[in-house]
VOPAGU-2260 file (C-alpha; in pm, 1 decimal, decimal comma):
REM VOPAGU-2260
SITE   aa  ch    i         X         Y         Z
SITE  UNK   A    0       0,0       0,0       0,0
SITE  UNK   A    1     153,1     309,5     -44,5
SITE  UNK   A    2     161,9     611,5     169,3
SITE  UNK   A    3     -74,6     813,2      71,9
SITE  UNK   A    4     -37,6    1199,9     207,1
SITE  UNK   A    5    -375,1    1367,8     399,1
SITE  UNK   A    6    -428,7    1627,5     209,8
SITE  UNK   A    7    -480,9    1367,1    -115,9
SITE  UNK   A    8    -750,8    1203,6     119,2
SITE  UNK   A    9    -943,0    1536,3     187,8
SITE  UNK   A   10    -944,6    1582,0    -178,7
SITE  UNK   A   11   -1070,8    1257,7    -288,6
SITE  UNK   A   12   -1321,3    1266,2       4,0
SITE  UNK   A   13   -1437,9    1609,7    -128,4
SITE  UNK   A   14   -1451,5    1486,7    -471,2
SITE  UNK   A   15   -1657,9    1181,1    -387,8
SITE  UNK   A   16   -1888,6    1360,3    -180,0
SITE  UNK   A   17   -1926,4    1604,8    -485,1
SITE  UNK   A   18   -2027,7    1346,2    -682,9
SITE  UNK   A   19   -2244,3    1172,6    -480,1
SITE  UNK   A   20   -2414,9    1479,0    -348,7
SITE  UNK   A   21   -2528,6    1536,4    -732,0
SITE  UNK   A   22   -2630,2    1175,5    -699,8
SITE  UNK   A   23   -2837,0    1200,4    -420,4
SITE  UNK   A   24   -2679,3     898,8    -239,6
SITE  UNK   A   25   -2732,1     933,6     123,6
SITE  UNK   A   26   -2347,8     869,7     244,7
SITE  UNK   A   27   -2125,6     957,9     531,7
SITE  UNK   A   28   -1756,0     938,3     575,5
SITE  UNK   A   29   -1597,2     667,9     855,4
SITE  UNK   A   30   -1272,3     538,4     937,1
SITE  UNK   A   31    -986,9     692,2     955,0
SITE  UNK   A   32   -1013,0    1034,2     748,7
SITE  UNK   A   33   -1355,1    1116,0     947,2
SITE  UNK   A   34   -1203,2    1060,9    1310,6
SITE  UNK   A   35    -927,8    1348,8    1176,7
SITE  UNK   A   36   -1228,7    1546,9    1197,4
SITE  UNK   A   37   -1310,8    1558,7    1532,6
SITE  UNK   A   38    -898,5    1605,3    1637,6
SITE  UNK   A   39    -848,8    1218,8    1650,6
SITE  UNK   A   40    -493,8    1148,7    1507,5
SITE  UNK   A   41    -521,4     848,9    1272,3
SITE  UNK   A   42    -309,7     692,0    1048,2
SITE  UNK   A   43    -525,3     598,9     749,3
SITE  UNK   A   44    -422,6     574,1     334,0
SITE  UNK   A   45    -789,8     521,6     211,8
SITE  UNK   A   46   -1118,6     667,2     262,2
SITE  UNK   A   47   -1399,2     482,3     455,9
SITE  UNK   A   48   -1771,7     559,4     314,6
SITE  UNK   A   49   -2111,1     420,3     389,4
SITE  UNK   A   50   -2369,1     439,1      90,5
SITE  UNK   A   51   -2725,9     355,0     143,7
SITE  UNK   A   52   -2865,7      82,4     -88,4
SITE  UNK   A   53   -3105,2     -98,5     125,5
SITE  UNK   A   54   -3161,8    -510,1     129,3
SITE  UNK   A   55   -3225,2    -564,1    -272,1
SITE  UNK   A   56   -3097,0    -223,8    -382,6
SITE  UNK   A   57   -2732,2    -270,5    -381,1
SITE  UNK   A   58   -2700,0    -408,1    -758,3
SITE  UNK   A   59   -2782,1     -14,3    -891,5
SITE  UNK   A   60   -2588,9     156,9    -639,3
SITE  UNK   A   61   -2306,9     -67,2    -743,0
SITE  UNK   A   62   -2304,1      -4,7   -1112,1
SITE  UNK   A   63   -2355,1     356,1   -1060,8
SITE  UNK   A   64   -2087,5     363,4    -824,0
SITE  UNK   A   65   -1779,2     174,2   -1046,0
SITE  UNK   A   66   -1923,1     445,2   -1356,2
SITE  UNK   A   67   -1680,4     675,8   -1170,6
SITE  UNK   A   68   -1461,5     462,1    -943,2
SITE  UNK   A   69   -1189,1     185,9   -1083,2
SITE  UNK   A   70   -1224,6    -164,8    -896,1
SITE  UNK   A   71    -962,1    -241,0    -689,4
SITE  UNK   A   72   -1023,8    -656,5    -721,6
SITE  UNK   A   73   -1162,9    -871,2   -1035,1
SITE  UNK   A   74   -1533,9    -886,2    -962,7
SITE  UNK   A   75   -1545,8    -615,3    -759,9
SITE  UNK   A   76   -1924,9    -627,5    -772,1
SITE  UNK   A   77   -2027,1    -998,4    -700,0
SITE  UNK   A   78   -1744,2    -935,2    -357,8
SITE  UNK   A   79   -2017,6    -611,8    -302,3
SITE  UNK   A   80   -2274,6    -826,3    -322,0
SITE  UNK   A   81   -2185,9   -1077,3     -75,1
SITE  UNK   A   82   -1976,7    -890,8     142,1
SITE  UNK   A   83   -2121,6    -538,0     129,9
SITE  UNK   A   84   -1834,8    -339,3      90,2
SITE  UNK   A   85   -1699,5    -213,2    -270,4
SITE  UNK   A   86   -1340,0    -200,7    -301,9
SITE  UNK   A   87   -1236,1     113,4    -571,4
SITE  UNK   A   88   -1021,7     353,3    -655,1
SITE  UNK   A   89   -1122,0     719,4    -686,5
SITE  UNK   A   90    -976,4     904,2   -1022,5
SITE  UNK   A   91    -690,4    1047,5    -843,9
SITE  UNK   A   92    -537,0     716,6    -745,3
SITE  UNK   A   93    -691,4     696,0    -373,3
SITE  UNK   A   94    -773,5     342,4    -248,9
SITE  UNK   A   95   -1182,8     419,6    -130,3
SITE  UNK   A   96   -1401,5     133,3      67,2
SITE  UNK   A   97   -1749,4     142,9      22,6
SITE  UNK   A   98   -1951,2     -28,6     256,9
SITE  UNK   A   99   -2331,7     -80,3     178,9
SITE  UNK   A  100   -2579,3      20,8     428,6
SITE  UNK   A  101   -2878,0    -143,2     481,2
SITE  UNK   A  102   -2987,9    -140,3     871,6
SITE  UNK   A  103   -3186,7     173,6    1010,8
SITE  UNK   A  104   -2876,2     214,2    1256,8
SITE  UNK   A  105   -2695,1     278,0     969,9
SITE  UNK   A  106   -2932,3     532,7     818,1
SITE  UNK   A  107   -2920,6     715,1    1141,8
SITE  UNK   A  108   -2559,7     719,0    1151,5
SITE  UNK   A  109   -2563,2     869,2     795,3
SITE  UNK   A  110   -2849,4    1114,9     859,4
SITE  UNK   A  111   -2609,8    1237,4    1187,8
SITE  UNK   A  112   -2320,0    1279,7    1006,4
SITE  UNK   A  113   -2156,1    1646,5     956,4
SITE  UNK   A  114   -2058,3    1721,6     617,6
């Protein structure tokens, strides 16, 4: 993995969240890059989102998600599928990990989150 420098991580984060504002994806930022935010030192070389998709909704939010993002693994949607998260790489060359949200907890979570 290589090192990947923070201010590359706030820019792909703000990209991404560009994008998926205009997309109307309900999403938050976890891991790493969104403990930095509350003064949390953290070493982290990705960024960690949640994207709602709901139980049976994941297939669309998947495609529409690698139209923009580069898999990271061969068959990056069937590992989606069965393990929820989507492993990509934004534009810029930023490793991002995707997990899909499906539990009301998790909708909370996203609907709490600062952006």
């Amino acid at each position: 993995m290589n090192e990947i420098d923070l201010r590359e991580l706030i820019a792909a984060a703000a990209a991404l969240q560009k994008k998926w504002e205009a997309m109307d994806f309900q999403f938050c930022f976890i891991g790493g890059l969104a403990v930095q935010h509350w003064g949390e030192p953290r070493q982290t070389n990705d960024v960690d989102a949640t994207v709602w998709t709901q139980f049976g909704n994941e297939r669309p939010v998947i495609d529409r998600l690698l139209e923009d993002l580069t898999s990271r693994i061969e068959n990056a949607d069937q590992f989606a599928l069965v393990n929820r998260v989507l492993l990509v790489q934004e534009p810029s060359g930023v490793d991002v990990d995707v997990a899909l949200a499906a539990f009301p907890y998790e909708l909370e979570m996203i609907r709490r989150a600062e952006k």
